[in-house]
Backbone as CSV, one residue per row, in Angstrom:
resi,resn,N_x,N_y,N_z,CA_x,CA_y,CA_z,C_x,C_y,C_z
1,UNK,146.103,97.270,93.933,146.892,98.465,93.940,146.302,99.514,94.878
2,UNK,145.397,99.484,95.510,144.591,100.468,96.287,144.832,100.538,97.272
3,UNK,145.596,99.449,98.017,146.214,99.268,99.029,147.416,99.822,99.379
4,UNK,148.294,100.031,97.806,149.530,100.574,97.566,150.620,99.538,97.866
5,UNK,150.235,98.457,98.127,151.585,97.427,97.641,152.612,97.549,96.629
6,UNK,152.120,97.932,95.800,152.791,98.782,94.628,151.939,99.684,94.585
7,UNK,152.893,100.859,93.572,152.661,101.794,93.207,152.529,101.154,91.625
8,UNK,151.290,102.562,90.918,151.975,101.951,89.190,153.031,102.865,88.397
9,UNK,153.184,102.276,87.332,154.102,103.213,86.644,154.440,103.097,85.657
10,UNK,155.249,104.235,85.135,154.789,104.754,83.662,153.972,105.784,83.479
11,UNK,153.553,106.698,84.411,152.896,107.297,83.901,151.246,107.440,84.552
12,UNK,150.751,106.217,84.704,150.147,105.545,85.316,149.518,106.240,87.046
13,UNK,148.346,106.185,86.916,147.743,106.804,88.452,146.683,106.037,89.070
14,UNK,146.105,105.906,90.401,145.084,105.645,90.740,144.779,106.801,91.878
15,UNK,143.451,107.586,91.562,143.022,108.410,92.345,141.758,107.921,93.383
16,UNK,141.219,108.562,94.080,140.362,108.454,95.359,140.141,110.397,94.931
17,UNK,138.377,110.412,94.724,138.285,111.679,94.723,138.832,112.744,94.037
18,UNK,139.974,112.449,92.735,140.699,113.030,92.063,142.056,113.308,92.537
19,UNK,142.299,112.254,93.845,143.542,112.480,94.723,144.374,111.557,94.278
20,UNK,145.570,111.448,93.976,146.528,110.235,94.040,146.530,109.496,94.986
21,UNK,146.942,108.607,94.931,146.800,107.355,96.152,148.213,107.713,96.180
22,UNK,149.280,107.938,95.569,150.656,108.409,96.270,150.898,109.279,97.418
23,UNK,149.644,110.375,97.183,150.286,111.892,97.665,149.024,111.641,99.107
24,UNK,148.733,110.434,99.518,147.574,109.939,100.720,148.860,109.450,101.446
25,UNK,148.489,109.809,102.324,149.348,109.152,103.956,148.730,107.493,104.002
26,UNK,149.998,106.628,103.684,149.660,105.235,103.731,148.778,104.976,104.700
27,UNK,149.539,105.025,106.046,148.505,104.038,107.647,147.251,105.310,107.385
28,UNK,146.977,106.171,106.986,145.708,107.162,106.680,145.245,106.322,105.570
29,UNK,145.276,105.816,104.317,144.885,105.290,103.491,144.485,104.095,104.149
30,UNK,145.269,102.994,104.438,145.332,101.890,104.982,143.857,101.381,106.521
31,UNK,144.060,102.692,107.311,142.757,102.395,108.190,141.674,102.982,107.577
32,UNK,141.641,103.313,106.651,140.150,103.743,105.900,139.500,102.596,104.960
33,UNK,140.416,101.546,104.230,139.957,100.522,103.405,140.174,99.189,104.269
34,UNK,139.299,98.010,103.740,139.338,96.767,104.709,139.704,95.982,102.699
35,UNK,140.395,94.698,103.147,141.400,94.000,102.477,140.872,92.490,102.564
36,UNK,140.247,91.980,101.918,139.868,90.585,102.088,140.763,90.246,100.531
37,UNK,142.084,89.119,101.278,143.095,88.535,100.360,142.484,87.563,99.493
38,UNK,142.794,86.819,98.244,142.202,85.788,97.499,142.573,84.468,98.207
39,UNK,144.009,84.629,98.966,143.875,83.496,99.856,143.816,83.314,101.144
40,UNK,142.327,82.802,101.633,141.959,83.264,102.733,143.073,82.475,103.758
41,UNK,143.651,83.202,104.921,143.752,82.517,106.091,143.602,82.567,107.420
42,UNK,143.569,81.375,107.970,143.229,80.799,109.186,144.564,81.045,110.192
43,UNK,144.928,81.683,111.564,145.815,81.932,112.288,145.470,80.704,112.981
44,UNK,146.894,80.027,113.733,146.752,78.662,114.213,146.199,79.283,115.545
45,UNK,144.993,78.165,116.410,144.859,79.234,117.997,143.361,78.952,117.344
46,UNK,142.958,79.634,118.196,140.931,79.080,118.466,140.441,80.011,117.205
47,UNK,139.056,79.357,117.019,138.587,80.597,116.301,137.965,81.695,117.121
48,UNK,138.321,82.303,118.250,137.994,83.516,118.859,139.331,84.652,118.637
49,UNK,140.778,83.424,119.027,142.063,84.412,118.468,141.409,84.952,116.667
50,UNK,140.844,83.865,115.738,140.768,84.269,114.618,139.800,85.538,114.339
51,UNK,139.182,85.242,114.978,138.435,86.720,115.402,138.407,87.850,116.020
52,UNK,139.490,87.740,116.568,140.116,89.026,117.811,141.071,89.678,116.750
53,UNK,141.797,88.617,115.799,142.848,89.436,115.065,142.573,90.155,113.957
54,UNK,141.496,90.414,113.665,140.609,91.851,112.925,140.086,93.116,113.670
55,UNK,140.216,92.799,115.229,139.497,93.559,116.099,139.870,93.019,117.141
56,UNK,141.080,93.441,117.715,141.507,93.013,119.587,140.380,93.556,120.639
57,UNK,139.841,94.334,120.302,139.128,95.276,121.376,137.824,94.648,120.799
58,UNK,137.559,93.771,120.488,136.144,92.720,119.935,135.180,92.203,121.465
59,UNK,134.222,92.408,121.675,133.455,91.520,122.915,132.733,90.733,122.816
60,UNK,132.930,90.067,123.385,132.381,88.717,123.171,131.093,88.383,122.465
61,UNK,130.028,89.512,122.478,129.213,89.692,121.446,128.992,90.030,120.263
62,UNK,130.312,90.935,120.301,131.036,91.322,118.905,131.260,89.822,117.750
63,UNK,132.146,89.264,118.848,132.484,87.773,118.417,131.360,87.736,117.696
64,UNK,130.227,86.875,118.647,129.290,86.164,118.048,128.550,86.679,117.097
65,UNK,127.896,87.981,117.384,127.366,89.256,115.627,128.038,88.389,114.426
66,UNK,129.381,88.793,114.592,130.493,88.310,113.554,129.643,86.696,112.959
67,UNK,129.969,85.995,113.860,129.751,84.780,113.369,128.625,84.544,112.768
68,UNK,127.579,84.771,113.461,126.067,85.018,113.157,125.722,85.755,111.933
69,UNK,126.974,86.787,110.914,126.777,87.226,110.075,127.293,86.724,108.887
70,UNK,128.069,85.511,109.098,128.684,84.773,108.920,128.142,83.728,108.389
71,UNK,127.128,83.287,108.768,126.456,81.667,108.504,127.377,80.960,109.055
72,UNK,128.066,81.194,110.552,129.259,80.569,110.930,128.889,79.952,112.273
73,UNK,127.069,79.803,112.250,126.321,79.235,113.799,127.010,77.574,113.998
74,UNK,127.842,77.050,113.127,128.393,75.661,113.464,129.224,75.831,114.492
75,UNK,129.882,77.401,114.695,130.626,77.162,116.056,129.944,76.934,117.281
76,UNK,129.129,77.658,117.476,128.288,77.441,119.100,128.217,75.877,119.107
77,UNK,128.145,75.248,117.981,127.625,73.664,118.142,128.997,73.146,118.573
78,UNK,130.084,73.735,118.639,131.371,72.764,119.167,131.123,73.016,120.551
79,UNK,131.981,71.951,121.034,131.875,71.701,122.172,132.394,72.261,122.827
80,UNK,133.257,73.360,122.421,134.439,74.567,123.367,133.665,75.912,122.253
81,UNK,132.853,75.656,121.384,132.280,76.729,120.779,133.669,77.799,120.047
82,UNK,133.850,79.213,120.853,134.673,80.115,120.338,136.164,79.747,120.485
83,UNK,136.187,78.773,121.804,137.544,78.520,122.133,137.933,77.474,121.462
84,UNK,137.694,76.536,120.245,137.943,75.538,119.830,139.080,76.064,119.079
85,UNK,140.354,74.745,119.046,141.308,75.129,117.954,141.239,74.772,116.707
86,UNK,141.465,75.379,115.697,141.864,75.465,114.529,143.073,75.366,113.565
87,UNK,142.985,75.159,112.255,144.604,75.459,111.705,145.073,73.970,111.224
88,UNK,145.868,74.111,110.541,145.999,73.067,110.474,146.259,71.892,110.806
89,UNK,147.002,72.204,112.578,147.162,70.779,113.210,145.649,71.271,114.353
90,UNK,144.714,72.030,113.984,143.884,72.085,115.157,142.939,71.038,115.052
91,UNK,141.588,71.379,116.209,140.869,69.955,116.009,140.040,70.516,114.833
92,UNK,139.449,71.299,114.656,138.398,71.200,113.245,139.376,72.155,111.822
93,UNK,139.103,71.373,111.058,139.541,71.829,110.231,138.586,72.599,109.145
94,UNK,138.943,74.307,108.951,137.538,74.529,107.946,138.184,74.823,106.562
95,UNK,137.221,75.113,105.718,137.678,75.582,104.671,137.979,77.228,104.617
96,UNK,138.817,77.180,103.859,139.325,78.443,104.057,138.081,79.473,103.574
97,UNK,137.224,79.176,102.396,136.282,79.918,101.694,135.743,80.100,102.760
């Protein structure tokens, strides 16, 4: 609900600071909190697109930080590394966790 997908109701509030999360400017609410879903997914396209699409303006070191913070050093070991595809018809398939 913090996200404001719904609102609650009945009566019902969720504040930030003693503020309603109603009376907050959504895309103002929205670029202030980060959203990790219960079901994770994978965009079809390399895992560098999968990594650009949290952060377009990402550099290439950015990338790798990421990964590296990640426990995600199995990419450098592919053989196209960042550019490898993914997804479900890609070549490696990961787990979503």
């Amino acid at each position: 609900m913090i996200e404001r997908f719904y609102d609650p109701r009945e009566g019902g509030r969720i504040c930030f600071d003693g503020n309603d999360l109603r009376h907050i400017d959504l895309k103002d609410l929205r670029e202030q909190i980060g959203y990790v879903s219960q079901e994770p997914i994978m965009i079809m396209g390399t895992i560098r697109d999968n990594l650009l699409f949290g952060d377009k303006d990402a550099s290439e070191r950015d990338c790798r930080e990421a990964l590296e913070r990640a426990s995600a050093n199995f990419v450098f070991e592919q053989e196209k590394g960042m550019d490898t595809f993914v997804g479900t018809s890609g070549i490696i398939n990961m787990s979503g966790g």
